[in-house]
PyMOL Python script that loads the backbone (N, CA, C, O; Angstrom):
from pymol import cmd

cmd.read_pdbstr("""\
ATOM      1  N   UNK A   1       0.846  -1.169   0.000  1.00  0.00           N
ATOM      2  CA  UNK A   1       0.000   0.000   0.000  1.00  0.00           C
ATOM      3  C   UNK A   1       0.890   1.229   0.000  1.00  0.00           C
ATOM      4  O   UNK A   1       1.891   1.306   0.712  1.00  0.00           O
ATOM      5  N   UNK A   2       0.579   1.972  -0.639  1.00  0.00           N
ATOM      6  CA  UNK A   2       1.637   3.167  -1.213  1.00  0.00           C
ATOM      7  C   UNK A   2       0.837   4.778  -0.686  1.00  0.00           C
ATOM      8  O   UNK A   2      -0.348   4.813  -1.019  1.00  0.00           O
ATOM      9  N   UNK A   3       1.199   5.700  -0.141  1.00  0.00           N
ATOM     10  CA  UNK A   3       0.521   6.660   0.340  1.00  0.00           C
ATOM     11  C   UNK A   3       1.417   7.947  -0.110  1.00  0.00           C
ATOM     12  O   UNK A   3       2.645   8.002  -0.184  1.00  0.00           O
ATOM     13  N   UNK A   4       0.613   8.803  -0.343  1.00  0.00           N
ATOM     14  CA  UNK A   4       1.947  10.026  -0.240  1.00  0.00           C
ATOM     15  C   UNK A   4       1.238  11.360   0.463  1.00  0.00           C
ATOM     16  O   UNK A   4       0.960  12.432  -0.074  1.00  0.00           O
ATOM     17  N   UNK A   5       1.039  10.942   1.833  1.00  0.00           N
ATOM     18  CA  UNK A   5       0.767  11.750   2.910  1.00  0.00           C
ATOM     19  C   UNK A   5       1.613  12.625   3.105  1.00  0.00           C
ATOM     20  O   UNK A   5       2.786  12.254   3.061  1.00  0.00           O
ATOM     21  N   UNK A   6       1.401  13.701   3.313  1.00  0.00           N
ATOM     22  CA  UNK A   6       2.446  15.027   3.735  1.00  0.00           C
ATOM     23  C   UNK A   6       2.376  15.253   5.146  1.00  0.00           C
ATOM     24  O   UNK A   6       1.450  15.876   5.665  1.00  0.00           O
ATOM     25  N   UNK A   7       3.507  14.671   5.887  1.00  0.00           N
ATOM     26  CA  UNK A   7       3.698  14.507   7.274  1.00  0.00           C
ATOM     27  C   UNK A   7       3.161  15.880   8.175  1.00  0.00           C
ATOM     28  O   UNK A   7       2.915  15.773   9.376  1.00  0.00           O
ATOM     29  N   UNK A   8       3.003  17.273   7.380  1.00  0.00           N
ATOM     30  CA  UNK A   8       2.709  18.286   8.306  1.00  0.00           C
ATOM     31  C   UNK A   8       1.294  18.094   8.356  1.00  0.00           C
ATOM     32  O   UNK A   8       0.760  18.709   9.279  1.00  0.00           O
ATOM     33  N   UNK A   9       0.309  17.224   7.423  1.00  0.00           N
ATOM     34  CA  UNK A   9      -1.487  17.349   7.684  1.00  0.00           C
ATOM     35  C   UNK A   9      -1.876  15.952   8.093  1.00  0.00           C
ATOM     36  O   UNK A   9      -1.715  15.090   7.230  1.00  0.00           O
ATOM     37  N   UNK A  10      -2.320  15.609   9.165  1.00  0.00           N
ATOM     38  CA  UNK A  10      -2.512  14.217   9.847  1.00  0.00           C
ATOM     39  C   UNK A  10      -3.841  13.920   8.511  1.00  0.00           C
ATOM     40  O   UNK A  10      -4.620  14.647   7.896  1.00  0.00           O
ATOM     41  N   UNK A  11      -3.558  12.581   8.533  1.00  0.00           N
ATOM     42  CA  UNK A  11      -4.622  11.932   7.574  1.00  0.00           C
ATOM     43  C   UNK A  11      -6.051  11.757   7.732  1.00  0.00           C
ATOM     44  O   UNK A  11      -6.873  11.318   6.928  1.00  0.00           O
ATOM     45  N   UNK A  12      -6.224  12.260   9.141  1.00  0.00           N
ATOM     46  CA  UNK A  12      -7.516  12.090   9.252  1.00  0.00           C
ATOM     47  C   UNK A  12      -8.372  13.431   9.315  1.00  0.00           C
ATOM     48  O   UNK A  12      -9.485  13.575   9.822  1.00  0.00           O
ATOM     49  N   UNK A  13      -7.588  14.364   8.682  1.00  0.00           N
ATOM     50  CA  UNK A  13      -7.672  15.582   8.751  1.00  0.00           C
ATOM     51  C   UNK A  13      -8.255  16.512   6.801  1.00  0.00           C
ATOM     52  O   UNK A  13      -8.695  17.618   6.487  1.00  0.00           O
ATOM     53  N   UNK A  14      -7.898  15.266   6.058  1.00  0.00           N
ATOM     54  CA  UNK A  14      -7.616  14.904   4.528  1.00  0.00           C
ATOM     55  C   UNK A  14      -9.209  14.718   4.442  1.00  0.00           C
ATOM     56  O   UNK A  14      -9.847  14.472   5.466  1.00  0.00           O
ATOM     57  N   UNK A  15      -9.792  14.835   3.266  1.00  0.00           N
ATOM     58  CA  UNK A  15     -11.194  14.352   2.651  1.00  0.00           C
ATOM     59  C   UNK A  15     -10.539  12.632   2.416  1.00  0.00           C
ATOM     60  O   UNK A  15      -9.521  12.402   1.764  1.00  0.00           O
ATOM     61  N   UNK A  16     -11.261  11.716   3.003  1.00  0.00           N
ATOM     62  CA  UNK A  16     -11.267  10.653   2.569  1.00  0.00           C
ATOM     63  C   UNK A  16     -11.988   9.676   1.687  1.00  0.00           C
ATOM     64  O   UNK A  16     -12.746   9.079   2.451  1.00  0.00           O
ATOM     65  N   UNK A  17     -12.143   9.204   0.468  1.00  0.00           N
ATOM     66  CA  UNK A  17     -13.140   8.470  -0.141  1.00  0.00           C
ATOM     67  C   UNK A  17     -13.278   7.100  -0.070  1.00  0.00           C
ATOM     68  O   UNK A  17     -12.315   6.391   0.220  1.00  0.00           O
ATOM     69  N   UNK A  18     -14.229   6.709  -0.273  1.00  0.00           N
ATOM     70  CA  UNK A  18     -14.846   4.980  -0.124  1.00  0.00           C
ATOM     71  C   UNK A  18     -14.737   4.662  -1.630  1.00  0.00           C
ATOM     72  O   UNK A  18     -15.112   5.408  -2.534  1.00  0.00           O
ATOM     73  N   UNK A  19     -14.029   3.146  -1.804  1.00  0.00           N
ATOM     74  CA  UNK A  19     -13.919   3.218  -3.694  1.00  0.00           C
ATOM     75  C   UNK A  19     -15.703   2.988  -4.240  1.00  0.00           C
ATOM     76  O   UNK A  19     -15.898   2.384  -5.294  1.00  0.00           O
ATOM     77  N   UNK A  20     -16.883   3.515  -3.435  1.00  0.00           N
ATOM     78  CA  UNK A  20     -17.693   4.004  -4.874  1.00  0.00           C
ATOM     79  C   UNK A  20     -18.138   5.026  -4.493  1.00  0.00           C
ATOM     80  O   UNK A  20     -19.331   5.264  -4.680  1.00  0.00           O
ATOM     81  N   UNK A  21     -17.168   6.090  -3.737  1.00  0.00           N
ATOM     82  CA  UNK A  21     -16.944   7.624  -4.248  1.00  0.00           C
ATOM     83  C   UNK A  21     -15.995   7.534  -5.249  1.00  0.00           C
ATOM     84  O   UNK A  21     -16.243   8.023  -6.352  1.00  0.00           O
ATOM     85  N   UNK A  22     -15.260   7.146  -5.094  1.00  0.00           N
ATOM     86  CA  UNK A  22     -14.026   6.826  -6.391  1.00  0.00           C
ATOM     87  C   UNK A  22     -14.405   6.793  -7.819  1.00  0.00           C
ATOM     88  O   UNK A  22     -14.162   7.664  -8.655  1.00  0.00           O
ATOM     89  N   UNK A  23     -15.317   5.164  -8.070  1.00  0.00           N
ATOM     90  CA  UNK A  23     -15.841   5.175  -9.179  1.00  0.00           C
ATOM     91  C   UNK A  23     -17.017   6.226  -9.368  1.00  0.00           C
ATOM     92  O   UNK A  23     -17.253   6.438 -10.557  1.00  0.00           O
ATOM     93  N   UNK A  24     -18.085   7.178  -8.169  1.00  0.00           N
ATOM     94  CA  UNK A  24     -18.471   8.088  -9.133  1.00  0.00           C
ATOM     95  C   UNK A  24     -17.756   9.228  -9.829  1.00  0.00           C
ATOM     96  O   UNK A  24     -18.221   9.836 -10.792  1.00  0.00           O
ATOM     97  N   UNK A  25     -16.247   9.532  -9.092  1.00  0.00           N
ATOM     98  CA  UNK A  25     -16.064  10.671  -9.750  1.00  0.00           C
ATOM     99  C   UNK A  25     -15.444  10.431 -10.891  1.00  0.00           C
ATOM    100  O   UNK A  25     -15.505  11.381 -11.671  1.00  0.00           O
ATOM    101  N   UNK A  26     -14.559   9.004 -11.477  1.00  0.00           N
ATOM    102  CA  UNK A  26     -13.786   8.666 -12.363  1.00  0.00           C
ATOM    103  C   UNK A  26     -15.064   7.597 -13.416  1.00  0.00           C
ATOM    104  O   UNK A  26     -15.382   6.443 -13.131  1.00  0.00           O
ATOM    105  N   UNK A  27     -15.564   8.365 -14.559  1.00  0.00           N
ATOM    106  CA  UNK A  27     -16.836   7.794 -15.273  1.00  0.00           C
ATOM    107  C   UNK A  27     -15.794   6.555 -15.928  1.00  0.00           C
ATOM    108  O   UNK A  27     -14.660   6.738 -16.371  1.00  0.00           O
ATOM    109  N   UNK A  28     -16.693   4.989 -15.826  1.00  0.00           N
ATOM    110  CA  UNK A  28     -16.397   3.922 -16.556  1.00  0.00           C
ATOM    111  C   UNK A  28     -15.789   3.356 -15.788  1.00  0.00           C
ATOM    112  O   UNK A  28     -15.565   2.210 -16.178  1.00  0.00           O
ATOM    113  N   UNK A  29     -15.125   3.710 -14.251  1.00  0.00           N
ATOM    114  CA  UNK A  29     -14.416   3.030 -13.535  1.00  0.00           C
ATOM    115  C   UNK A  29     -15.058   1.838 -12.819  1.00  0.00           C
ATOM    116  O   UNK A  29     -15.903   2.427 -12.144  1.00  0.00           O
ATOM    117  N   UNK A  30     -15.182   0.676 -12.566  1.00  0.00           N
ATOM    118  CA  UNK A  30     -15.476  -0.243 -12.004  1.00  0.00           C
ATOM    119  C   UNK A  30     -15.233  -0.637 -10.820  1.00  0.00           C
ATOM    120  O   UNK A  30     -14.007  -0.729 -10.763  1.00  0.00           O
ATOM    121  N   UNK A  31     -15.770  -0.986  -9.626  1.00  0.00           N
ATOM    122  CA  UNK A  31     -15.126  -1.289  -8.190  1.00  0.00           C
ATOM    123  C   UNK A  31     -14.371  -2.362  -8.212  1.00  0.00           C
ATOM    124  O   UNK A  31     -13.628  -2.586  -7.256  1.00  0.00           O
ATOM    125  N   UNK A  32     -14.440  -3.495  -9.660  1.00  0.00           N
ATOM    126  CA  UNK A  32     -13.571  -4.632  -9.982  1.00  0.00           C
ATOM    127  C   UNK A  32     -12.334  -4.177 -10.478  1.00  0.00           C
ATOM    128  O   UNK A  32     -11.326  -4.621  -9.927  1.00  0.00           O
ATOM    129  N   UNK A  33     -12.213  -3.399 -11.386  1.00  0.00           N
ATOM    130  CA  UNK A  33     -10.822  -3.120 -11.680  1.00  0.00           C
ATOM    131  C   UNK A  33     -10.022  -2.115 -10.412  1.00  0.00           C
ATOM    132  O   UNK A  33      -8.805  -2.168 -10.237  1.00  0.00           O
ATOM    133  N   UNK A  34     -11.065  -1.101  -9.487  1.00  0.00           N
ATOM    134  CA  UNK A  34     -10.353  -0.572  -8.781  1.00  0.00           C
ATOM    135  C   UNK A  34      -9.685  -1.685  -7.762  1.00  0.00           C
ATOM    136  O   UNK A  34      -8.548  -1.461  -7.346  1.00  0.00           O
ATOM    137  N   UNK A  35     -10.147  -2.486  -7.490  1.00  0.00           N
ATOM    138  CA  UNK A  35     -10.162  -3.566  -6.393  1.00  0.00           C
ATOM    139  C   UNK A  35      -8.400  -4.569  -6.832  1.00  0.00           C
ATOM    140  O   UNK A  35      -7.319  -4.875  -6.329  1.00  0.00           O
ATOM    141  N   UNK A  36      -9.263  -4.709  -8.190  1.00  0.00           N
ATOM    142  CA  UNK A  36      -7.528  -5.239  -8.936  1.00  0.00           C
ATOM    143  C   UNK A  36      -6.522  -4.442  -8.897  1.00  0.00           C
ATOM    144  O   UNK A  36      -5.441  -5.028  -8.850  1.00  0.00           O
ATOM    145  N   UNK A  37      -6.481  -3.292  -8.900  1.00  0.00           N
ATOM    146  CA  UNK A  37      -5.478  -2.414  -8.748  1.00  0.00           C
ATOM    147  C   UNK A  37      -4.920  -2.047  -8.143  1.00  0.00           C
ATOM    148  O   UNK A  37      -3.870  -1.436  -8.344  1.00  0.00           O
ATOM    149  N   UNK A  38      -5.701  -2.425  -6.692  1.00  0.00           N
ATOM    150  CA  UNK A  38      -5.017  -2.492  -5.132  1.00  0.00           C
ATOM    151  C   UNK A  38      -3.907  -3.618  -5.328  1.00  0.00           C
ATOM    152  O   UNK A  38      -2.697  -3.571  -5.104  1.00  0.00           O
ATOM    153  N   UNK A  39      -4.758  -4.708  -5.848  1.00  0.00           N
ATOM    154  CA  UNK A  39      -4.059  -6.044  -5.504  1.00  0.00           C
ATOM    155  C   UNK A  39      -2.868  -5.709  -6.291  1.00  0.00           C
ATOM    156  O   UNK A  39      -1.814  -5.981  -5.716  1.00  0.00           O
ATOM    157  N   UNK A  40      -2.761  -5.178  -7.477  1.00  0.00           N
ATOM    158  CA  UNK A  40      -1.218  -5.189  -8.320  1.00  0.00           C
ATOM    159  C   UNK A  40      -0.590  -4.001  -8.025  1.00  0.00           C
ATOM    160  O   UNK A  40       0.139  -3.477  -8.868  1.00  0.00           O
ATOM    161  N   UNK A  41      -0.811  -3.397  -6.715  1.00  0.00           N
ATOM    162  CA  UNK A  41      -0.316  -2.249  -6.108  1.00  0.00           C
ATOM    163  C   UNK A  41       0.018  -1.262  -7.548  1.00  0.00           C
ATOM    164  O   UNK A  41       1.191  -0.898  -7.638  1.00  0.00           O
ATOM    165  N   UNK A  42      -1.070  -0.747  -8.829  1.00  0.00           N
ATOM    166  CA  UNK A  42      -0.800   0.250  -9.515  1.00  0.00           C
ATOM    167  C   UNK A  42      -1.644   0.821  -9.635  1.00  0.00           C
ATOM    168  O   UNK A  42      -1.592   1.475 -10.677  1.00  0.00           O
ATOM    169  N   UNK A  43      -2.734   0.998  -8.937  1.00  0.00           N
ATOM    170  CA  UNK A  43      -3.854   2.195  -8.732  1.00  0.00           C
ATOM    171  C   UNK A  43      -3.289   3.569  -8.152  1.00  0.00           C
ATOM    172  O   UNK A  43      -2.097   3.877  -8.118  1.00  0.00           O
ATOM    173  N   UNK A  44      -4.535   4.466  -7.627  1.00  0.00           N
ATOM    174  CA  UNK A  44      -4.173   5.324  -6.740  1.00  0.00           C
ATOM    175  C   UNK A  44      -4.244   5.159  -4.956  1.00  0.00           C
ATOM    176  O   UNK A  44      -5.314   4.748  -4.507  1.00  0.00           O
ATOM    177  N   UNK A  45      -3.200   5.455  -4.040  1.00  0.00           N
ATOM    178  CA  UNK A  45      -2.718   5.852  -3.016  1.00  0.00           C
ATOM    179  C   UNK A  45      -3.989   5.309  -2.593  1.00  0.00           C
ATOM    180  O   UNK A  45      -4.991   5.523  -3.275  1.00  0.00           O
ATOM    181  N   UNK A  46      -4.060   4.401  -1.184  1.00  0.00           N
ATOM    182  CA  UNK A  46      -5.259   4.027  -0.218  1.00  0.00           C
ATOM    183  C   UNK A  46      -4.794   3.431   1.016  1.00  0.00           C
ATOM    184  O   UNK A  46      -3.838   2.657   1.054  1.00  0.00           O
ATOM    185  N   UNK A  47      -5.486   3.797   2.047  1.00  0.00           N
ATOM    186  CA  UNK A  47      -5.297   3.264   3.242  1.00  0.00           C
ATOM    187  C   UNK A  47      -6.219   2.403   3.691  1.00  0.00           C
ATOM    188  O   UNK A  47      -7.389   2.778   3.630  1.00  0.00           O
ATOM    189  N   UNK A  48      -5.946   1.159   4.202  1.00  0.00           N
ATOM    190  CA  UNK A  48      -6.782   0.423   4.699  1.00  0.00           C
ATOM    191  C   UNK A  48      -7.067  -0.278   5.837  1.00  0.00           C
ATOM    192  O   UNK A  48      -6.409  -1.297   6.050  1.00  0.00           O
ATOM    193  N   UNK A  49      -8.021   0.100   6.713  1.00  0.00           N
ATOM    194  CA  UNK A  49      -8.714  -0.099   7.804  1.00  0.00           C
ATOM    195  C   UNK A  49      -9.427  -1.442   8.273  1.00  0.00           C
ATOM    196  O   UNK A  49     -10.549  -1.666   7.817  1.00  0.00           O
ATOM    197  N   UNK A  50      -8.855  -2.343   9.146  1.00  0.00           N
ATOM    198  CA  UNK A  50      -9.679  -3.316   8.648  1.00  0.00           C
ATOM    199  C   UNK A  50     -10.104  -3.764   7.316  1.00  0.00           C
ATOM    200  O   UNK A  50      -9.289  -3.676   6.397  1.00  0.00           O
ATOM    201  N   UNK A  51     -10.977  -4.113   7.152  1.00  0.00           N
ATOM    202  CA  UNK A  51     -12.025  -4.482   5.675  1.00  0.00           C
ATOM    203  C   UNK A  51     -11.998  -3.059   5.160  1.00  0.00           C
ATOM    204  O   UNK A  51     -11.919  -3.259   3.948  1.00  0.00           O
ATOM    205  N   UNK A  52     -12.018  -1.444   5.362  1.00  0.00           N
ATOM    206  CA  UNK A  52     -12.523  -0.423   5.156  1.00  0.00           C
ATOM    207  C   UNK A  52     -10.888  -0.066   4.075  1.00  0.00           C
ATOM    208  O   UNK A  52      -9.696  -0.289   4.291  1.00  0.00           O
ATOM    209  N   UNK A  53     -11.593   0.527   2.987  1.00  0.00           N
ATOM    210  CA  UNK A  53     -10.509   0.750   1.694  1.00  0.00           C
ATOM    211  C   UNK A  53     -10.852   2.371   1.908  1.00  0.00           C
ATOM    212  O   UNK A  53     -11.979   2.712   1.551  1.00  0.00           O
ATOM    213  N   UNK A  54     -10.014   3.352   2.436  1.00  0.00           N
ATOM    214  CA  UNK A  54     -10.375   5.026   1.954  1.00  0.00           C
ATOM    215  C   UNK A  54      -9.091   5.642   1.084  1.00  0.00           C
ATOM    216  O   UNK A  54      -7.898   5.723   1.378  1.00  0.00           O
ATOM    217  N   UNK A  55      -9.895   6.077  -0.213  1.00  0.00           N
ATOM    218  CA  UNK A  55      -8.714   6.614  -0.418  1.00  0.00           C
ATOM    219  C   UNK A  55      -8.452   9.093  -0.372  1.00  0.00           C
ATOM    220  O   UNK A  55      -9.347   9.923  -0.530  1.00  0.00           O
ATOM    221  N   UNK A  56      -7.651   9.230  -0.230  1.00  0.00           N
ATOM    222  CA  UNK A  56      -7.235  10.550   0.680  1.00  0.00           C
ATOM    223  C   UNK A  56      -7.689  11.165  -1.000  1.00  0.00           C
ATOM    224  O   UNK A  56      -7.153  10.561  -1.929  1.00  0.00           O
ATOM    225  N   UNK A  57      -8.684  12.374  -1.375  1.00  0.00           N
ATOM    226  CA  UNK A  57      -9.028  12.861  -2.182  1.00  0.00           C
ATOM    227  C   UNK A  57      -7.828  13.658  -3.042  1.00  0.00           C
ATOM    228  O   UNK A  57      -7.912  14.030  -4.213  1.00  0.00           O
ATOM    229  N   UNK A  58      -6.888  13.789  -2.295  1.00  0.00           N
ATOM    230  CA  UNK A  58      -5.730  14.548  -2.393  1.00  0.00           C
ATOM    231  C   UNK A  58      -4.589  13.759  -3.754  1.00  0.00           C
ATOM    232  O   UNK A  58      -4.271  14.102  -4.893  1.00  0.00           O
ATOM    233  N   UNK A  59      -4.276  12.635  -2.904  1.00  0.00           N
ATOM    234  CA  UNK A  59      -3.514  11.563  -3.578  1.00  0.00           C
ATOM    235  C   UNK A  59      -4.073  11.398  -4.569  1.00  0.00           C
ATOM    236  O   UNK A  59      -3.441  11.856  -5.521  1.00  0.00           O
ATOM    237  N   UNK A  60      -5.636  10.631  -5.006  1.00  0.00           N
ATOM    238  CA  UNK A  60      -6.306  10.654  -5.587  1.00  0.00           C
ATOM    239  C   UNK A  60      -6.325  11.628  -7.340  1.00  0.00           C
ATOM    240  O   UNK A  60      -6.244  11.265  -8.513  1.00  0.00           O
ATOM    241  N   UNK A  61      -6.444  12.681  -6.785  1.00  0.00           N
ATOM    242  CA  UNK A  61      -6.523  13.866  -7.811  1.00  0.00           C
ATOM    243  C   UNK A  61      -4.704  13.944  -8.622  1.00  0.00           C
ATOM    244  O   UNK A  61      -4.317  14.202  -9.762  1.00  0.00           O
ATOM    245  N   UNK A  62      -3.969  13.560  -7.281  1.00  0.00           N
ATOM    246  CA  UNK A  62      -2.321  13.939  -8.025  1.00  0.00           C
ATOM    247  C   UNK A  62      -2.588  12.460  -8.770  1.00  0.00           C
ATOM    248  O   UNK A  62      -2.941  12.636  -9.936  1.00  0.00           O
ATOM    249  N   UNK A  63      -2.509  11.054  -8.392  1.00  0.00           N
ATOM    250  CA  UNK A  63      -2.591   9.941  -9.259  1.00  0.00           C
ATOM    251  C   UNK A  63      -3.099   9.698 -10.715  1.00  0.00           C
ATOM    252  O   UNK A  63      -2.684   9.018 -11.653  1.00  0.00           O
ATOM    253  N   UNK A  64      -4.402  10.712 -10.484  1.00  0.00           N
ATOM    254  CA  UNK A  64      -5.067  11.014 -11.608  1.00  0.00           C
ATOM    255  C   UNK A  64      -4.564  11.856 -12.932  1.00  0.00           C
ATOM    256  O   UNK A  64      -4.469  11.573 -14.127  1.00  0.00           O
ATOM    257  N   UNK A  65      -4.248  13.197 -12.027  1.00  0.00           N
ATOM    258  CA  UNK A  65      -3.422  13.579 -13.100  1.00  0.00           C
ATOM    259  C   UNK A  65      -2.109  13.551 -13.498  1.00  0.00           C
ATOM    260  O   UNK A  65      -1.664  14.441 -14.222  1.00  0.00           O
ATOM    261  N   UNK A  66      -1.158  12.260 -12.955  1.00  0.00           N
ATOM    262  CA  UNK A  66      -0.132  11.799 -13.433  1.00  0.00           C
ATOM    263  C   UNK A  66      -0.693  10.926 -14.543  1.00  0.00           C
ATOM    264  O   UNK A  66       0.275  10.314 -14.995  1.00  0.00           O
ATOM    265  N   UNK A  67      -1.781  10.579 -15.192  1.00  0.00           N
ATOM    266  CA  UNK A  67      -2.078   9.698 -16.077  1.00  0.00           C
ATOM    267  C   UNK A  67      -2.309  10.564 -17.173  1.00  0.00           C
ATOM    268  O   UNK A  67      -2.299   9.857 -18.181  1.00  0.00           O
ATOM    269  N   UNK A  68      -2.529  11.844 -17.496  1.00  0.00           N
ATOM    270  CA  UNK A  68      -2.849  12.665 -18.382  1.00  0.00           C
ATOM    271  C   UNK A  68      -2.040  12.427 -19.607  1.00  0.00           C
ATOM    272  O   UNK A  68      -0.834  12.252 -19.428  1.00  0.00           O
ATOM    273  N   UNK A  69      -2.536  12.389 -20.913  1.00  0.00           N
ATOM    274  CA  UNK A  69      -2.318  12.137 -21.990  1.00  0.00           C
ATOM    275  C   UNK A  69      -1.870  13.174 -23.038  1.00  0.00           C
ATOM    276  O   UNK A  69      -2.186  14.355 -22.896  1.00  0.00           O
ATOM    277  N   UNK A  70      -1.225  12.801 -23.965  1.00  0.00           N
ATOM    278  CA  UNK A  70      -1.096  14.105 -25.245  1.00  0.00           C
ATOM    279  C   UNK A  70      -1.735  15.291 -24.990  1.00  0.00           C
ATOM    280  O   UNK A  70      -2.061  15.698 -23.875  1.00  0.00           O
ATOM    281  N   UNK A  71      -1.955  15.983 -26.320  1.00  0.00           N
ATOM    282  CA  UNK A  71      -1.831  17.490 -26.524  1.00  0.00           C
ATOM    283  C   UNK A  71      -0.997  18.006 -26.962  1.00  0.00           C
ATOM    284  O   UNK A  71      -1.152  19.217 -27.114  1.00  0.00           O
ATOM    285  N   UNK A  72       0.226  17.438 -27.369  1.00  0.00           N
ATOM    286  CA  UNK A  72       1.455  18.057 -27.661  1.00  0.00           C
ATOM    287  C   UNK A  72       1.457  17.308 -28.741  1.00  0.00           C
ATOM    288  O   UNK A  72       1.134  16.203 -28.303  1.00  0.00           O
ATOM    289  N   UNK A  73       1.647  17.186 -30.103  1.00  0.00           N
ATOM    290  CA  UNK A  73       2.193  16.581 -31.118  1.00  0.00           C
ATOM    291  C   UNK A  73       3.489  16.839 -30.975  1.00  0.00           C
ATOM    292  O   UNK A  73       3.874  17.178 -32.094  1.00  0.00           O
ATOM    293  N   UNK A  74       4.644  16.879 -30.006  1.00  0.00           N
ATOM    294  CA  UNK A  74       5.629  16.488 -30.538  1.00  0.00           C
ATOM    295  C   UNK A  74       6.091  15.108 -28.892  1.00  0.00           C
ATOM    296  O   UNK A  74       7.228  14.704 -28.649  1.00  0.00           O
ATOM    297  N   UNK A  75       4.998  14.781 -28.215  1.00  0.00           N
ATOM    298  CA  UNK A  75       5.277  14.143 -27.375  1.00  0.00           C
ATOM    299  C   UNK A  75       5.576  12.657 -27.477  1.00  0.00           C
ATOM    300  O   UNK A  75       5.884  12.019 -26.470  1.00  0.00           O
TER     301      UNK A  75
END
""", "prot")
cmd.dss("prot")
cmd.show_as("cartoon", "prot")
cmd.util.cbc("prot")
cmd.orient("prot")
């Protein structure tokens, strides 16, 4: 499990999401592939609680937009 918490804001202090807040904000996402993605540790950033999967809205949004695509024809 991979996190990239910023040691000066305690985590429970962070917006936290449940993965089907996840899949509503990411359209086409599935709770099966998010679920697989834990398991092959290459999703986005999550902490887990017991049975309870949250992931920090923060991490989330940077994970997301490390996936961003073209726009540049010379990329």
């Amino acid at each position: 499990m991979a996190t990239t918490a910023n040691p000066a804001e305690p985590v429970l202090n962070k917006r936290l999401l449940t993965p089907n807040d996840v899949i509503a904000l990411i359209p086409g996402l599935k709770l099966k592939l998010l679920a697989e993605w834990r398991y092959k540790k290459t999703g986005p950033p999550y902490y887990k609680v017991g049975r309870i999967i949250l992931y920090p809205f923060d991490d989330l949004e940077a994970w997301f937009e490390g996936l961003e695509r073209g726009g540049d024809p010379n990329d």
